[in-house]
VEXDREN-2710 file (C-alpha; in Angstrom, 1 decimal):
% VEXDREN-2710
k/r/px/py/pz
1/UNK/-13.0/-7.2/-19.9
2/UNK/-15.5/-6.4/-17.2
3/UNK/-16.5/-8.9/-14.3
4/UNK/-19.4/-10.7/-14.7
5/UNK/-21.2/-12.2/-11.6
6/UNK/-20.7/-16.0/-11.8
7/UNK/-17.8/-15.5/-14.1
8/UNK/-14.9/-18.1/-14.5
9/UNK/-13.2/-15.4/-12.6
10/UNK/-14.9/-15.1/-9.3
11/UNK/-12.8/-18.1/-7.2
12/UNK/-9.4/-16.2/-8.8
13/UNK/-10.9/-12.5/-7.8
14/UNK/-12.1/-14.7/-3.8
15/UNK/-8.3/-15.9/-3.6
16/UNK/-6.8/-12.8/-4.3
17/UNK/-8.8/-10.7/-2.2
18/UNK/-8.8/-13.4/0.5
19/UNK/-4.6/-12.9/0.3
20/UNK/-4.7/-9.4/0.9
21/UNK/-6.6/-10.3/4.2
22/UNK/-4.7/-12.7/5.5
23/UNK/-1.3/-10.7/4.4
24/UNK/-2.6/-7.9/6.2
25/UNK/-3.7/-9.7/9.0
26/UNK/-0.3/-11.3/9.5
27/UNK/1.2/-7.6/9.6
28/UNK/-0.7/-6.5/12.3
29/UNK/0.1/-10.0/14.4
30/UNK/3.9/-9.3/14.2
31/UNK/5.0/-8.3/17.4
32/UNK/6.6/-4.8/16.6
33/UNK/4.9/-1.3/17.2
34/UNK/4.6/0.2/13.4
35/UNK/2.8/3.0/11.9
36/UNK/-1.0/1.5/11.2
37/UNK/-1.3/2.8/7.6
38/UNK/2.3/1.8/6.7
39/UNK/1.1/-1.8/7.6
40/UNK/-1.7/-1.9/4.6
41/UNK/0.5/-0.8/1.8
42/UNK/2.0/-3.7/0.8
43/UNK/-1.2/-5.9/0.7
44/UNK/-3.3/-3.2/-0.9
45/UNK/-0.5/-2.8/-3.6
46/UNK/-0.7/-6.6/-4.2
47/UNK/-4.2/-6.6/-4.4
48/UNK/-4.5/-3.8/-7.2
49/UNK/-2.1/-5.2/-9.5
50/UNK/-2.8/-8.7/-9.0
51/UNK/-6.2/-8.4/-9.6
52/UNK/-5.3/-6.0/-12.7
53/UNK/-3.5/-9.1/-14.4
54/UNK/-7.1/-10.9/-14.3
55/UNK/-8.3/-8.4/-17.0
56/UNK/-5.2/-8.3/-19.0
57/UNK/-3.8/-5.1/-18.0
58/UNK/-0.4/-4.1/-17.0
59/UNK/-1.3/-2.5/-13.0
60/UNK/1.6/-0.7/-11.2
61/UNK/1.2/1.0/-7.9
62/UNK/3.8/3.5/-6.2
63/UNK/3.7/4.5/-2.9
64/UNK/3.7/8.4/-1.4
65/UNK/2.6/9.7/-4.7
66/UNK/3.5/13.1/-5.4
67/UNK/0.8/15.6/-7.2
68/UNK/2.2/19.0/-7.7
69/UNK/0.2/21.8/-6.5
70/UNK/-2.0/19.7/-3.9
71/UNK/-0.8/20.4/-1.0
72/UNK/-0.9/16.7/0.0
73/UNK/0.5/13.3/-1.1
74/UNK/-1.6/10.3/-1.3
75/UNK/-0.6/6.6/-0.1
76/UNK/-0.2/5.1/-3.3
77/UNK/-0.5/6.5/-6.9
78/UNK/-1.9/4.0/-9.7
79/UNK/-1.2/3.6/-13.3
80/UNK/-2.7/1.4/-16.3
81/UNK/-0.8/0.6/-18.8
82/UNK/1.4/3.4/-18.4
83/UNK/-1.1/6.1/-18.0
84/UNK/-2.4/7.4/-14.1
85/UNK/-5.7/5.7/-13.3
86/UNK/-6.3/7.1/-9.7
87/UNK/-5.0/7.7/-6.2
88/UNK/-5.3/5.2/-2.9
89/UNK/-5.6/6.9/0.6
90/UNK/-5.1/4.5/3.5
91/UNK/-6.2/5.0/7.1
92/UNK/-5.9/3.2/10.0
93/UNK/-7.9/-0.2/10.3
94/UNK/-11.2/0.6/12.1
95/UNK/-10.9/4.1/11.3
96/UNK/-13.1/3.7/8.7
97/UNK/-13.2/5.1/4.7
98/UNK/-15.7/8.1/5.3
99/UNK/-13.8/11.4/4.7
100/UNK/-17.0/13.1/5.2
101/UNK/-16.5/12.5/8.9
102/UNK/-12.9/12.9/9.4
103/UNK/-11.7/15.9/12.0
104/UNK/-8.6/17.5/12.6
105/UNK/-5.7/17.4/9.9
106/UNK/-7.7/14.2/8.0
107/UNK/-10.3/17.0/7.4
108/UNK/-8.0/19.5/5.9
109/UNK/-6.6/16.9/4.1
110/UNK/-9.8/15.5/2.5
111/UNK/-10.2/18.6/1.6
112/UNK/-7.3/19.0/-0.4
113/UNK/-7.6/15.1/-1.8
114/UNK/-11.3/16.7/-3.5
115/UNK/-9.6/18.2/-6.0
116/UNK/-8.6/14.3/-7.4
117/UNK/-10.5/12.7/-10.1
118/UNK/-10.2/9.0/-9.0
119/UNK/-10.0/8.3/-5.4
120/UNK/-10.3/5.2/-3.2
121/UNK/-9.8/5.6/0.9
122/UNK/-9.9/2.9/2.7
123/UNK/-8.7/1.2/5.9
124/UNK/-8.7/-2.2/4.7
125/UNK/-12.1/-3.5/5.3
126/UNK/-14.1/-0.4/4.1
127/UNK/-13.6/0.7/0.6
128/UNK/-15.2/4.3/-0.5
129/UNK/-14.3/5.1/-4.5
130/UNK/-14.8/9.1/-5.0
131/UNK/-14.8/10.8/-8.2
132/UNK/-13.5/15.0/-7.8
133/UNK/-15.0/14.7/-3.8
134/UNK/-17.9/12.9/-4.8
135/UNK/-19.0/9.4/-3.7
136/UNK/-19.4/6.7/-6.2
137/UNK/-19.3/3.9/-4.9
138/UNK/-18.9/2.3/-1.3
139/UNK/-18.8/-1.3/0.4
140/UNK/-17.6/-3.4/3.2
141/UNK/-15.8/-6.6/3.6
142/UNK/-18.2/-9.3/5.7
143/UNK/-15.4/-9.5/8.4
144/UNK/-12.9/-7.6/9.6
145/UNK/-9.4/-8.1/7.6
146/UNK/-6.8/-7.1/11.1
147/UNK/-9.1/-9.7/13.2
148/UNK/-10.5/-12.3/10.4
149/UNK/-7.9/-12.7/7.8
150/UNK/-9.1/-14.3/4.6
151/UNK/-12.6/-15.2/6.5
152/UNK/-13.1/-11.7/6.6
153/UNK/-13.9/-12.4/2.5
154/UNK/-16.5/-14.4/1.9
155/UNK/-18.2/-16.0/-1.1
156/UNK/-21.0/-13.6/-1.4
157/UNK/-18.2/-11.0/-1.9
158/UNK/-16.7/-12.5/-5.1
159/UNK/-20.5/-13.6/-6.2
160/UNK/-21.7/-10.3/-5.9
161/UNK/-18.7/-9.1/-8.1
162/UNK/-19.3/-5.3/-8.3
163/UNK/-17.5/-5.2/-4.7
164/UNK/-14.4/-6.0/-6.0
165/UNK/-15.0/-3.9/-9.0
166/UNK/-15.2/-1.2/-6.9
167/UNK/-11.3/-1.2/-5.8
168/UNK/-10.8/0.1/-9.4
169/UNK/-9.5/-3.3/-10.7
170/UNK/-10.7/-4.6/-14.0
171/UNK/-12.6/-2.6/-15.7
172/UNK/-12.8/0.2/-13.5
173/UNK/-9.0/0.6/-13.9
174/UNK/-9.3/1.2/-17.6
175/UNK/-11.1/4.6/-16.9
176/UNK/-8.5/6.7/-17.0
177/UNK/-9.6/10.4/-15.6
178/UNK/-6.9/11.8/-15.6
179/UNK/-7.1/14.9/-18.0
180/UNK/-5.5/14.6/-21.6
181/UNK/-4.2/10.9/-20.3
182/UNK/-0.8/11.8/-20.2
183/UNK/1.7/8.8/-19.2
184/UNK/2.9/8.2/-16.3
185/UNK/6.4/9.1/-15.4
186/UNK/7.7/6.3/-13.4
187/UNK/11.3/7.1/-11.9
188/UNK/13.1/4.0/-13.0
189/UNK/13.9/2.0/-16.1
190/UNK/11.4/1.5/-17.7
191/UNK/10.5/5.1/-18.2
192/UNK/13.9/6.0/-19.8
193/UNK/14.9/6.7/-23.2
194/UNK/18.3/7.5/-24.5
195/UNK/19.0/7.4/-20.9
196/UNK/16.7/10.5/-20.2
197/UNK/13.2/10.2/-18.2
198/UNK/10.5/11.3/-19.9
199/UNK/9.0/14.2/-18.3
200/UNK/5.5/14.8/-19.2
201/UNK/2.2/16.1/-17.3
202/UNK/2.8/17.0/-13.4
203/UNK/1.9/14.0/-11.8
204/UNK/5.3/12.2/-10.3
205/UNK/5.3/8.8/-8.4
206/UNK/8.0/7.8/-6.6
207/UNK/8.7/4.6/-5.7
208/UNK/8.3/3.5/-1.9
END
């Protein structure tokens, strides 16, 4: 079900994304020194499966995914309906989601992340969507989620709809790149049959 501009869904799509503002905003008020990426996680995992539910899909995110043979491990690893849709790579707020200009170990690491078929970084309020190292799509919230909150969200974002599209919700979740769509195997429960995991592909996400 893709997101039409004007839609019956854009107030629902403006209060969720105005939630992950204002969570993350409230994480980086609390008074205790923490690790600045750690502190987007939660909200950005909200905001990808709550927003999944608006297009009737079942949206899980893991944290500290684990893809064999890359040399890396992104943020958070997410599936659609029990097959991998993409990868999430968070950076510090302010630090911006341009890989292109990243130094240091971010370089070598954006270098390795290239190899990914669906990939977002972002550091909350900037939102870049590449495809194998390529950009496809790239946008800004109005504001500024660690200062603004929810105000950092505003109307126009929601009215302009393809914004929020562009965090590989709703529609954009259904593409599934991944080759030969091979399910995901989630280590818990739900993944077990006969009491054995199912084992398939070499994709793993572990729960954080």
């Amino acid at each position: 079900m893709p997101f039409r501009r004007g839609s019956r869904l854009d107030p629902i799509l403006l209060t969720i994304a105005r939630a992950f503002a204002a969570r993350v905003k409230v994480n980086f008020d609390t008074p205790v020194r923490a690790q600045p990426e750690d502190q987007l996680k939660a909200p950005v995992v909200e905001l990808i499966e709550g927003s999944g539910t608006l297009f009737a899909r079942n949206v899980e995110a893991r944290t500290e995914a684990q893809v064999q043979g890359l040399g890396a491990r992104p943020d958070i690893g997410v599936a659609v309906d029990r097959l991998l849709s993409g990868f999430i790579e968070l950076k510090a707020p302010g630090k911006g989601a341009r890989p292109e200009r990243f130094t240091s170990a971010d370089r070598e690491q954006w270098q390795k992340f290239q190899r990914l078929p669906n990939l977002i970084y972002t550091d909350g309020s900037e939102w870049s969507l590449f495809r194998t190292g390529t950009l496809t799509q790239r946008f800004n919230f109005a504001g500024r989620v660690v200062e603004d909150g929810a105000t950092a969200v505003t109307a126009k974002d929601a009215e302009d709809g393809h914004r929020l599209e562009q965090l590989e919700v709703g529609q954009r979740l259904e593409e599934v790149v991944v080759p030969d769509r091979e399910e995901v195997p989630f280590r818990d429960h739900r993944c077990l049959t006969a009491d054995r995991p199912r084992k398939r592909g070499n994709v793993n996400i572990t729960r954080g």
